[in-house]
Steps between C-alpha positions, in 0.01 A plus 500: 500500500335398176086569399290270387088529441253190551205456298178373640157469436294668778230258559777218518716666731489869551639816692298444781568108497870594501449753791315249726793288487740778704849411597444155395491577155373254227647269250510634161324162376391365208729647253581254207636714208897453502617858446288608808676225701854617419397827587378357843849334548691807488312680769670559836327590840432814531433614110197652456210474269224641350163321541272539195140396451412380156210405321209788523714693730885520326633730811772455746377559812732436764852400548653179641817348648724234430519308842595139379743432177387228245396131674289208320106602438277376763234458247678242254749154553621602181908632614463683158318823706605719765384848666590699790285659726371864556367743758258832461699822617300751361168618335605721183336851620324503110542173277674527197313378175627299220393770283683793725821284459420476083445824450848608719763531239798460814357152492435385160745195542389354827451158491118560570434675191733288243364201709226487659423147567781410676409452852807618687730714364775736569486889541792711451595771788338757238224382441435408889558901590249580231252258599537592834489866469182434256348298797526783784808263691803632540790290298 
């Protein structure tokens, strides 16, 4: 199982957007920077991901499942652009801020902090223990 996090802005689609979707999950739509599409193309069913709320909030709040592997964007004809979709599993117990996960030497070279404009992104096992642990959840 790999890790992955998903960046979204809350008043776009949020937490509580994602949760209201259950077992059906969501496409993970809209995405049209390359790097974050590759990154959506090696995902399998059942990774898992961290779902963070940018903008005025810059926490992750909750994590997510990988329940179907890359397919064309419903949102575009353009063949260029693909996502796969997600479900909610769980409410982090205490969010985790952007500044938390700066100020954490163990994670000085996630992807979040090097990079933190790419919209989906990877997250080593480390750094998902540690995040996890941070957040009250139990890795």
């Amino acid at each position: 199982m790999r890790y992955w996090l998903f960046k979204s802005e809350p008043n776009t689609w949020g937490w509580d957007d994602q949760l209201a979707r259950g077992d059906a999950g969501e496409e993970w739509d809209g995405v049209r920077n390359y790097q974050a599409r590759n990154f959506m193309r090696e995902m399998k069913r059942g990774d898992r991901g961290f779902f963070y709320h940018s903008v005025n909030e810059k926490r992750i709040v909750g994590i997510v499942e990988i329940i179907a592997e890359a397919h064309p964007d419903s949102t575009t004809d353009d063949t260029r652009w693909e996502c796969v979709d997600i479900k909610a599993l769980s409410t982090l117990p205490r969010p985790v801020t952007l500044d938390e996960i700066k100020s954490d030497p163990r994670l000085a070279d996630m992807v979040l902090v090097k990079n933190s404009r790419l919209s989906v992104q990877p997250v080593t096992d480390a750094e998902w223990r540690i995040i996890c642990e941070l957040g009250g959840v139990d890795p």
